[in-house]
C-alpha distance (Angstrom), angle and dihedral (degrees) to the residues before:
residue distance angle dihedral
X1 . . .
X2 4.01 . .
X3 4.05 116.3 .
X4 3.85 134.4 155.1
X5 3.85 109.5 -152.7
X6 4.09 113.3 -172.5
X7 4.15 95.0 -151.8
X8 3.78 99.2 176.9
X9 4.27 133.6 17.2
X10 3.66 113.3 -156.0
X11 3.37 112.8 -126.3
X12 4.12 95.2 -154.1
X13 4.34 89.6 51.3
X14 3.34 148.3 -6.3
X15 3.92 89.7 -81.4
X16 3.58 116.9 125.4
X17 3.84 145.9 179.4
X18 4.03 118.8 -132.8
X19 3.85 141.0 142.9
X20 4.07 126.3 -125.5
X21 3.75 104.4 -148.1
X22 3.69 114.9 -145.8
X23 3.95 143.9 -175.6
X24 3.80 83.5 -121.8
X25 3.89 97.0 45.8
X26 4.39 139.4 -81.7
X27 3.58 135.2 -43.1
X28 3.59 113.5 -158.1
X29 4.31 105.0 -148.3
X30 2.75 127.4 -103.9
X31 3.62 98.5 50.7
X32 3.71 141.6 154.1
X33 4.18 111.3 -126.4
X34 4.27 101.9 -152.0
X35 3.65 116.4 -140.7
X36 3.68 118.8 -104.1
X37 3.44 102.6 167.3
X38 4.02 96.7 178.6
X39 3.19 85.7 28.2
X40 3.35 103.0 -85.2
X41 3.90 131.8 78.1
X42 3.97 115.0 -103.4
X43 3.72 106.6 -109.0
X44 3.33 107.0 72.3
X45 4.02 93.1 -87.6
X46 3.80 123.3 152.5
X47 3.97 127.3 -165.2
X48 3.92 87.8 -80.1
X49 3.61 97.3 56.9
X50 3.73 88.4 40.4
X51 4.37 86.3 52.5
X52 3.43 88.1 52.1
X53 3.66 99.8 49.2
X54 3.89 84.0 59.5
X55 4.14 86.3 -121.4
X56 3.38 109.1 165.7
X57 3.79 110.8 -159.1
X58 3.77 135.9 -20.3
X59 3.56 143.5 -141.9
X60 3.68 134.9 -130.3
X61 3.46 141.9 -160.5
X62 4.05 119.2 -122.1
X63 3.49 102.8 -165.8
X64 3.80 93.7 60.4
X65 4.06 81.4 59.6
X66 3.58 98.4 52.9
X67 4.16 89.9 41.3
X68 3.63 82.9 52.6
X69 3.96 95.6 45.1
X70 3.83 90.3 -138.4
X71 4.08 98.9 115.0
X72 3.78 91.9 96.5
X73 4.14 94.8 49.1
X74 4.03 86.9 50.2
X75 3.39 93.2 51.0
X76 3.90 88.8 49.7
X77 3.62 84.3 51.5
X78 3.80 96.4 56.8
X79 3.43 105.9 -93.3
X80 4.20 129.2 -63.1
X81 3.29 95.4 -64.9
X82 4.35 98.1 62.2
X83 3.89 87.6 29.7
X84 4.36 94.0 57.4
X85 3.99 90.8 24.1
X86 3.60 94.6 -118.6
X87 3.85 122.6 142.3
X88 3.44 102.5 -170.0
X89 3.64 140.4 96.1
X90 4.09 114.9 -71.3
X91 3.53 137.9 -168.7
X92 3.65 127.4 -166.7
X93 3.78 125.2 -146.0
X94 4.03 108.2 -132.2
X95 3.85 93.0 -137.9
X96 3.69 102.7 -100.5
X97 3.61 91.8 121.3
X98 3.40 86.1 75.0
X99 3.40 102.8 53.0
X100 3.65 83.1 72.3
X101 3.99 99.0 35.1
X102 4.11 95.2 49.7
X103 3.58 92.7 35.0
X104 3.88 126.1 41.8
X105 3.95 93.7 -11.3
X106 3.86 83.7 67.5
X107 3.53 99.0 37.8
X108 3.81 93.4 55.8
X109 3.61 98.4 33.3
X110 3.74 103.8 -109.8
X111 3.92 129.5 138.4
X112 3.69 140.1 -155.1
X113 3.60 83.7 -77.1
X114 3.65 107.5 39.1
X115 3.56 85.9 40.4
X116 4.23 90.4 81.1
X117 3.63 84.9 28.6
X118 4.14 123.5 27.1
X119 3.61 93.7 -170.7
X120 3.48 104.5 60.0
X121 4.29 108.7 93.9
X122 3.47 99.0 -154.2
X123 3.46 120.6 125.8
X124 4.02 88.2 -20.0
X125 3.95 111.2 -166.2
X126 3.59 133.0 -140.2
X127 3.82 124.4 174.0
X128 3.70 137.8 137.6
X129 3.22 116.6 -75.6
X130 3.94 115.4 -104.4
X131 3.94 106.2 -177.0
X132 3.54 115.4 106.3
X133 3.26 108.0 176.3
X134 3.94 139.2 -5.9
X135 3.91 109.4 -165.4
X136 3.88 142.6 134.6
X137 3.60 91.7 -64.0
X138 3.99 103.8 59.6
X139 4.29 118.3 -89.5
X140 3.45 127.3 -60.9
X141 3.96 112.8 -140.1
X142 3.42 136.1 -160.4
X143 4.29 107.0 -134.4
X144 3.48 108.8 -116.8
X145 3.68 88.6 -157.2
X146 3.94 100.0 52.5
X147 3.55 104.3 -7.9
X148 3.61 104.0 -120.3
X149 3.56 121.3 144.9
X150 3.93 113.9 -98.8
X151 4.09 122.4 -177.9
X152 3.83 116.2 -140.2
X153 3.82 102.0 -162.4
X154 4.00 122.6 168.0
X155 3.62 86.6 -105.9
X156 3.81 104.0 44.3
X157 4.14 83.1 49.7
X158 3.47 93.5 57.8
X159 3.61 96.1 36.4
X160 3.94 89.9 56.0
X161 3.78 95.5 44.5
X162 4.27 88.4 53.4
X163 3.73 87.2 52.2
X164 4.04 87.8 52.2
X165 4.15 90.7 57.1
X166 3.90 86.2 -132.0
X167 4.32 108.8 177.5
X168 3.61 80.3 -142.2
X169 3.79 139.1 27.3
X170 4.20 139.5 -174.5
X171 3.70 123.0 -129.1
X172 4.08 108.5 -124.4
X173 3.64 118.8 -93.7
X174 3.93 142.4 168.9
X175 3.19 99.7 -104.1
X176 3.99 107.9 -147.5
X177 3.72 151.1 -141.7
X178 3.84 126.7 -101.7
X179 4.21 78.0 -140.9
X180 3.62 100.0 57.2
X181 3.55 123.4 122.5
X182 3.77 119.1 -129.2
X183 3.83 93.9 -107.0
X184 4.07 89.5 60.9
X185 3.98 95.8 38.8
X186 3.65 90.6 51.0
X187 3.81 88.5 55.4
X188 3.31 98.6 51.4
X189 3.52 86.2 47.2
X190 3.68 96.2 58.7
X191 3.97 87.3 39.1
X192 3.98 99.9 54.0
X193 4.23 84.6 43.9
X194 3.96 90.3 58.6
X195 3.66 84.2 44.1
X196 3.87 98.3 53.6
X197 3.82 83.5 54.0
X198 3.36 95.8 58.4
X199 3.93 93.2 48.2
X200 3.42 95.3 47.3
X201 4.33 85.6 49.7
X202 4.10 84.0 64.0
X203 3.77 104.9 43.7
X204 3.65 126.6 106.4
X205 3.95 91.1 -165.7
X206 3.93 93.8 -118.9
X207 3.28 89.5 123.4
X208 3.95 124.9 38.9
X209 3.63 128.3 -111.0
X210 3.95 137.0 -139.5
X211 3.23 116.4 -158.0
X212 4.09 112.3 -146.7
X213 3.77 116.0 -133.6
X214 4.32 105.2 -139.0
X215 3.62 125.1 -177.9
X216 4.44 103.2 113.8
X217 3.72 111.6 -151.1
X218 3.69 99.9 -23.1
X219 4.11 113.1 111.5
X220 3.99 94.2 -150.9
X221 3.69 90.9 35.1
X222 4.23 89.6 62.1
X223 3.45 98.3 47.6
X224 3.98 96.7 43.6
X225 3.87 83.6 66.1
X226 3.64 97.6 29.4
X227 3.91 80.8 58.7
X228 3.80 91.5 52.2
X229 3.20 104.3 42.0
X230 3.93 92.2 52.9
X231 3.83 80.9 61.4
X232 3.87 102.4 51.9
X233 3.66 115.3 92.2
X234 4.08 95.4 -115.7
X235 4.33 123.4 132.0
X236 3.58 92.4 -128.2
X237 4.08 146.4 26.9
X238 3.51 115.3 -135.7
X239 4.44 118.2 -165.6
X240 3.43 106.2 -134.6
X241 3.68 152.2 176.4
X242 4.22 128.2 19.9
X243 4.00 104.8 6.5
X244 3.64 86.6 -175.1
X245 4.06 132.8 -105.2
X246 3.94 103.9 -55.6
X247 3.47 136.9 18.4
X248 3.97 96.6 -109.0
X249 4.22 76.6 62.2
X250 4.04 93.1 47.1
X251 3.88 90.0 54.5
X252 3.38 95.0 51.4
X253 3.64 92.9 57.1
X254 3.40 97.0 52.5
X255 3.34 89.7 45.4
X256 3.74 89.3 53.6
X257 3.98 84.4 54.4
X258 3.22 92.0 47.0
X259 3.89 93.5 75.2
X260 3.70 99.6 56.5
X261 4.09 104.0 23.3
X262 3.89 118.8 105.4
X263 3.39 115.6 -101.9
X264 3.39 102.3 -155.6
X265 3.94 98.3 68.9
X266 4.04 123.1 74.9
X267 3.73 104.7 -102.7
X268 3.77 120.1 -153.7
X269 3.59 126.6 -173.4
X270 3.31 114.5 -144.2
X271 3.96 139.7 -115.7
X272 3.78 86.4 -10.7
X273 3.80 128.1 114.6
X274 3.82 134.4 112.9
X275 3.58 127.5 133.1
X276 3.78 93.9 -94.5
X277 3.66 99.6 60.9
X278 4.23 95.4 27.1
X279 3.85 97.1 91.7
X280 3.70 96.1 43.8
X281 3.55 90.0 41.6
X282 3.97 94.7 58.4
X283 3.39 92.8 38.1
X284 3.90 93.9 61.9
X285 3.51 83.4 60.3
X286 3.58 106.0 -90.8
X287 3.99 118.5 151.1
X288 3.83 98.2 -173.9
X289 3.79 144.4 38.6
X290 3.57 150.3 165.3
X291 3.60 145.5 -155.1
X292 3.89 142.6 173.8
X293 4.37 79.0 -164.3
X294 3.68 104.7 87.7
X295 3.84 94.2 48.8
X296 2.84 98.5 40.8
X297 3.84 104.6 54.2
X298 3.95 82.3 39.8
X299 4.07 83.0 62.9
X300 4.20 88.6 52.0
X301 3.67 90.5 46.0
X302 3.44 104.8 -92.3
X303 3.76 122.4 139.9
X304 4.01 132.4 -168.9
X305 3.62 118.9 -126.5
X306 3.30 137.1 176.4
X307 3.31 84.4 -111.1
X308 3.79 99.2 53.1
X309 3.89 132.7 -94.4
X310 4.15 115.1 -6.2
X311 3.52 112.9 -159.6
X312 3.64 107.1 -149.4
X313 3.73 102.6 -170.2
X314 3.53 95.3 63.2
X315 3.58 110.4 121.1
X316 3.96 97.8 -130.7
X317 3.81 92.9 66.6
X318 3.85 88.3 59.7
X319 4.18 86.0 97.0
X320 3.97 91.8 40.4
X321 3.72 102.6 115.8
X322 3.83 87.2 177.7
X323 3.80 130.9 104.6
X324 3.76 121.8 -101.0
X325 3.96 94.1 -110.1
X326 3.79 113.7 23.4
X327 3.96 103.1 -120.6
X328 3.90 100.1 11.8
X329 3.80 113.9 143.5
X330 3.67 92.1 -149.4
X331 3.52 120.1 143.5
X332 4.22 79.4 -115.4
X333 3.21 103.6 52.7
X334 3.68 96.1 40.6
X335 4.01 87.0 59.5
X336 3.81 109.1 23.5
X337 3.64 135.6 47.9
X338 4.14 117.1 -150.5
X339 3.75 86.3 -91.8
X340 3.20 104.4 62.2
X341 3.70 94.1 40.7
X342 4.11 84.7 52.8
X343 3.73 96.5 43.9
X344 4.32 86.7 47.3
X345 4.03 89.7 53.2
X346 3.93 84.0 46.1
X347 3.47 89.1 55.2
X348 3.95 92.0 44.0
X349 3.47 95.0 -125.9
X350 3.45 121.9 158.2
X351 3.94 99.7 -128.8
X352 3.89 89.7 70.6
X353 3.83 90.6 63.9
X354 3.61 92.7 38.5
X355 4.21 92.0 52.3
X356 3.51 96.1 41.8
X357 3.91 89.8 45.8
X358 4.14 86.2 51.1
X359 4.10 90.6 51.2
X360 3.60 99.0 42.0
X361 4.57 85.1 59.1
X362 3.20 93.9 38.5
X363 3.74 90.0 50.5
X364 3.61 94.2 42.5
X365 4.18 88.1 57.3
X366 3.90 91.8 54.6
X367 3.38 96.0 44.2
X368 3.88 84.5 52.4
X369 3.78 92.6 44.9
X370 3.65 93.4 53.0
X371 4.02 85.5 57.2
X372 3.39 98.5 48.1
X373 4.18 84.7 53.6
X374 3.79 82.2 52.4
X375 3.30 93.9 52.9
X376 3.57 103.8 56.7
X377 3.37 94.5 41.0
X378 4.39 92.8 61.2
X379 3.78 88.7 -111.6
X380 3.49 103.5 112.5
């Protein structure tokens, strides 16, 4: 039921076209996994608008779920996919993003953004920091809803993430800093590789693993875990963890990957996606990615076009009866022109976010398809 077929190799990069066969339908690589953290994407979108943005899959977030205590009732429910009324494939994060995010991404002010790169401003977070304790055992987490003490363990990750019916699910890792020193990374490496062995110990392989690749900055460090996880019986390899403090230092690691991953396993890099780093990206060789970015800038009024970002709250669009992207079929563009949109975010009505969040997917998938064509025809 679950098959990676590489269709075409460029022959100017590592880019390549494939499909990911699913029990819940076909991903044609590369492709960008939205966020749906709850399970659904922010915006106010349901499976319809997501259909007609041409999305493909999604991923969501299982600690969220257990924070929530609402794994259990899913699973009663059939699974994520009957419970949010979306056919299509999902994956489900194992909650080793927020290892970093509650723990030293909070304590030194950095965000799912400036946690691959620190000096980027936008959308900065502070919080309080809500990891107790990573050891042996798994993390212990303060809620950040109630406050209650919850243990993320290997086994209670996986456990959770079977109950959510996910097509697709992540070992647990730590997660780490771009502003670790070696000593730390290397722990966490070790950690995270005695906790993939443990996960793997519980599965019953209905659902399909990705294994994370760890390691932050550190040259040896990256291909130590590349090297294991090449040789753990998971679907998929996922790139991980601190990419380092600019893009021109996130290439290079994946470059450095690169020359000791397996090539015959999808390979997503994770939390990373916009349409600055997307072309690179995929033609580095990687099939999959994902990002909380393009929604959520759609949500502040910021649109993707092909001619970058569209801010749609600026005041002189307020006379622009013209669509956001000249020719898009998206629902958005089909029905609104950028004044509307602008006078709607004015107004601080929820549609604005909601169109703007449809058009920025939908644009996302053409772009995307247009590769792929590029692709198989040796021009990319």
């Amino acid at each position: 039921m679950f098959k990676f077929n590489i269709e075409k190799q460029s022959k100017k990069s590592k880019a390549r076209t494939g499909t990911i066969i699913t029990p819940h339908g076909r991903i044609n690589t590369p492709a960008f996994i939205p966020v749906a953290t709850l399970g659904v994407v922010k915006g106010g979108l349901d499976s319809n608008d997501l259909n007609q943005a041409n999305v493909q899959c999604q991923i969501t977030n299982t600690f969220h779920f257990i924070d929530l205590d609402r794994t259990k009732e899913v699973k009663k429910a059939g699974g994520l996919h009957k419970f949010f009324n979306f056919n299509k494939p999902i994956f489900t994060d194992s909650g080793g993003f927020q290892v970093f995010s509650l723990g030293k991404g909070a304590e030194l002010g950095l965000g799912k953004i400036g946690s691959i790169f620190p000096d980027k401003k936008i959308f900065k977070h502070t919080g309080i920091k809500l990891v107790k304790k990573i050891c042996e055992r798994g993390v212990l987490f303060r809620s950040p809803r109630d406050g209650r003490e919850i243990y993320l363990t290997p086994e209670s990750s996986y456990q959770a993430q079977k109950d959510l019916g996910a097509d697709f699910i992540y070992l647990l890792d730590v997660c780490g800093s771009p502003l670790d020193s070696k000593t730390i990374t290397q722990r966490e490496v070790e950690l995270s590789h005695e906790w993939f062995k443990r996960f793997i110990a519980k599965s019953d392989n209905k659902q399909k693993i990705f294994g994370i690749i760890q390691g932050g900055l550190f040259k040896d460090l990256r291909e130590q875990s590349t090297r294991f996880v090449n040789d753990l019986p998971v679907f998929g390899i996922a790139i991980g963890g601190a990419l380092g403090k600019s893009k021109t230092e996130m290439y290079k690691t994946i470059s450095l990957i690169n020359k000791h991953v397996d090539w015959q396993r999808p390979h997503h890099l994770l939390g990373i996606g916009d349409l600055e780093v997307m072309e690179n990206i995929i033609k580095l060789g990687i099939d999959l990615f994902d990002c909380a970015l393009p929604t959520r800038i759609a949500r502040h009024g910021i649109a993707l076009t092909s001619k970058g970002y569209l801010n749609l709250k600026k005041s002189v669009l307020k006379d622009k009866f013209k669509p956001i992207e000249r020719g898009c079929q998206c629902f958005a563009c089909q029905n609104y022109s950028q004044a509307q949109i602008n006078f709607l975010f004015k107004a601080r009505e929820q549609l604005a976010g909601r169109l703007t969040t449809i058009h920025n997917l939908f644009f996302l998938e053409e772009q995307l398809k247009k590769i792929r064509e590029k692709i198989n025809s040796n021009t990319f």
